[in-house]
C-alpha positions in Angstrom: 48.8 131.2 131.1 52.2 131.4 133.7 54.0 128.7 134.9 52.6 126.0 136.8 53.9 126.6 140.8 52.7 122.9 141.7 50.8 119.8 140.1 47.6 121.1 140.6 47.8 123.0 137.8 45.9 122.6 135.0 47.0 123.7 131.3 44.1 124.4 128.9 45.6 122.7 125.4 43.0 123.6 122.4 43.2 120.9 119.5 41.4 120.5 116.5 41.1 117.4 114.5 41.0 118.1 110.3 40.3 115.6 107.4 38.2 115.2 104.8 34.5 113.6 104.7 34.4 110.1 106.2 37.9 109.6 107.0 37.0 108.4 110.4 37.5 111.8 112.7 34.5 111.7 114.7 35.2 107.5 115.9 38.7 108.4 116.5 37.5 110.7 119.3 34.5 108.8 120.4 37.4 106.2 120.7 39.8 108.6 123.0 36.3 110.1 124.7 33.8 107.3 125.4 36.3 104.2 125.0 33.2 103.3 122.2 33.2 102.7 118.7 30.2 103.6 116.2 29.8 102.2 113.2 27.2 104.8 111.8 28.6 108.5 113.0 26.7 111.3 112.0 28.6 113.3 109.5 29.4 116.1 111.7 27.9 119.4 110.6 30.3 122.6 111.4 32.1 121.0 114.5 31.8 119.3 117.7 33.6 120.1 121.0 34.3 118.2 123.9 37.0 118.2 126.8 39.1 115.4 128.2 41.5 115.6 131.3 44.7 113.6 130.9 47.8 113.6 133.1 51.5 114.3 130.5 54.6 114.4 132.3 53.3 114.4 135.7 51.3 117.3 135.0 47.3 117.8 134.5 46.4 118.8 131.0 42.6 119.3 129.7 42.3 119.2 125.6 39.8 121.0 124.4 39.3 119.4 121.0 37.1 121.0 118.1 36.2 117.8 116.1 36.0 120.1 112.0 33.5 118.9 108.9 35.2 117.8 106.5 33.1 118.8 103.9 34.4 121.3 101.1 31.4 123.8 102.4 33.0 124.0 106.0 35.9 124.8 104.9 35.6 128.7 105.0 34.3 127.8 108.9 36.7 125.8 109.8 39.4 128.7 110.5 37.3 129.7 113.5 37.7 126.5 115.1 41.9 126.0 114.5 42.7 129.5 115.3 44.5 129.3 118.6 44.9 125.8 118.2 48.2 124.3 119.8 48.2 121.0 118.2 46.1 119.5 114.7 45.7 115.8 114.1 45.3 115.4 110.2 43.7 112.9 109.2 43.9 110.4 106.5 42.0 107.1 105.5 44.7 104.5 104.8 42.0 103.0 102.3 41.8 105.8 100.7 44.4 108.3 98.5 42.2 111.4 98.0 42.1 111.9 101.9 45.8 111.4 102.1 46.3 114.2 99.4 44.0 116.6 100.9 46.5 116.6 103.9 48.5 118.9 102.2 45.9 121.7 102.2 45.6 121.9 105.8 49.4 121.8 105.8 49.3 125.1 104.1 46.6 126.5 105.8 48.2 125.8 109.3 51.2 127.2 108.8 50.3 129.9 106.8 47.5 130.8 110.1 49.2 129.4 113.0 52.8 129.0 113.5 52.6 127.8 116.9 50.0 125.0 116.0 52.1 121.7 115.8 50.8 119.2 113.3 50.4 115.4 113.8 49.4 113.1 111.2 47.4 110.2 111.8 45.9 107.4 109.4 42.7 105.8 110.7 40.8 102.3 109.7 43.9 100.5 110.3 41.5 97.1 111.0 40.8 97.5 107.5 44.2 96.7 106.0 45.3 94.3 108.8 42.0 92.1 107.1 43.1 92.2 104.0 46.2 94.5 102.7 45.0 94.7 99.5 42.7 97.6 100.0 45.8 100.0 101.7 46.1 103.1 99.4 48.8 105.1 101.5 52.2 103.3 101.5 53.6 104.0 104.6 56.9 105.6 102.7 54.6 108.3 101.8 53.1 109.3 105.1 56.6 108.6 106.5 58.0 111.3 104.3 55.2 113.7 105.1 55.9 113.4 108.5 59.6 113.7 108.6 58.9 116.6 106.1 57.0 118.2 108.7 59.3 116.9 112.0 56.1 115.4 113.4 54.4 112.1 114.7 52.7 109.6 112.0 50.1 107.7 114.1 48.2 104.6 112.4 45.0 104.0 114.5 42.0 102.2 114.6 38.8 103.4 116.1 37.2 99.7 116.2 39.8 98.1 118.2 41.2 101.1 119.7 45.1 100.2 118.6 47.5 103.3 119.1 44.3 106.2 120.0 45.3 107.5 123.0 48.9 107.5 121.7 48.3 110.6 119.4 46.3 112.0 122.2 49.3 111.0 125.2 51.6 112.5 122.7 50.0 115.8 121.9 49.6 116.4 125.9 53.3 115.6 126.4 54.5 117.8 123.7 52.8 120.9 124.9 54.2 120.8 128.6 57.9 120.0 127.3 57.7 122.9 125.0 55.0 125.2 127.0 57.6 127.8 127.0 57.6 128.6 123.5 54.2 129.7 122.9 53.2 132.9 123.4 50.8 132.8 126.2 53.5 131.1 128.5 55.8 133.9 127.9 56.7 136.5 130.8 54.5 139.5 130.7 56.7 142.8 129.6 55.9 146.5 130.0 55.6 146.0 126.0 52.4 144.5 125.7 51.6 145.2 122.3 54.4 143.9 120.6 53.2 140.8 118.6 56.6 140.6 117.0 57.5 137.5 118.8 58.9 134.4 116.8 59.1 131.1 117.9 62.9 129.9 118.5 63.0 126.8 119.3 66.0 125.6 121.8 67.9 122.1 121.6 65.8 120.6 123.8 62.7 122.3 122.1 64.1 120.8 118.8 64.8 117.2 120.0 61.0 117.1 121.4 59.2 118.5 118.7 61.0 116.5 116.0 60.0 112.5 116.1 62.2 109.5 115.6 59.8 107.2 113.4 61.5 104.2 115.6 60.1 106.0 118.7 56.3 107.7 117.2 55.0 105.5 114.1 52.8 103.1 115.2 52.5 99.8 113.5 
């Protein structure tokens, strides 16, 4: 895709949304979609796509969001659905450590498969612990240090209530036109078409938007 000439424009941004089983990926975008909660999802079976138009930085961006299975027999299909992807939300049940842990796989799948895929971790079911704090399982020290780990956004959202949703979503939309540049797609087209040697190198301003003060991006 070139440059945008004017603010008609529209930039195509593919996302995918990874987690394990039941950590709450399917509410979180039925949240940012429909502005709806459901209590009883359907686990999703493969994946599940749909579109949303948002305006970032005074320009128009569409996500195209592939909503993954998180079930361990997916997980050979799930490449298909983040290859290409420009931003993954990871996401993690604050109730629950397992989900938390399995972050690190997608880590390592991500950036072993796409470079130019920025990461952002989000916990969900944060209702849950604001009723009673006994039942949190991920400190926020330890997603903090994940995140800072990984220069990235740590997002702690609820799907019921709707607290700090569109944030990841806003965020995500932002990021891609402040950095748009570095990807390949946006790049000038040269006589040398077939070189796929190019690397990703990021510029001061590409570094101070892609890394993410916790004071500015974790949401309480």
């Amino acid at each position: 895709m070139s440059s945008p000439t004017n603010n008609d424009q529209v930039f195509v941004l593919k996302s995918v949304i990874l987690g394990v089983t039941d950590t709450g990926k399917t509410c979180l975008l039925r949240r940012f979609i429909y502005k709806t909660f459901g209590k009883n999802e359907a686990q999703t079976i493969g994946a599940a796509f749909v579109s949303k138009k948002i305006q970032a930085l005074g320009k128009n961006v569409t996500l195209n969001i592939w909503d993954t299975a998180g079930s361990e027999r997916y997980q050979s299909m799930t490449k298909m659905y983040y290859r290409g992807a420009r931003a993954a939300i990871l996401c993690y049940d604050v109730t629950d450590k397992s989900s938390f842990e399995k972050i690190r796989y997608w880590i390592g799948e991500l950036q072993e498969n796409e470079q130019f895929c920025r990461i952002y971790i989000c916990g969900t079911k944060k209702d849950l612990i604001d009723n009673d704090p006994k039942v949190r399982a991920v400190s926020n020290d330890e997603a903090e240090v994940m995140a800072q780990d990984l220069q990235t956004c740590h997002f702690v959202t609820s799907s019921l209530t709707g607290e700090n949703v569109d944030a990841v979503f806003q965020r995500i939309g932002e990021d891609y036109v402040k950095n748009m540049h570095s990807y390949p797609e946006n790049q000038p087209k040269t006589n040398d078409d077939g070189d796929e040697s190019f690397q990703l190198k990021p510029s001061s301003h590409d570094k101070a938007s892609s890394s993410c003060s916790f004071a500015s991006c974790f949401k309480r």
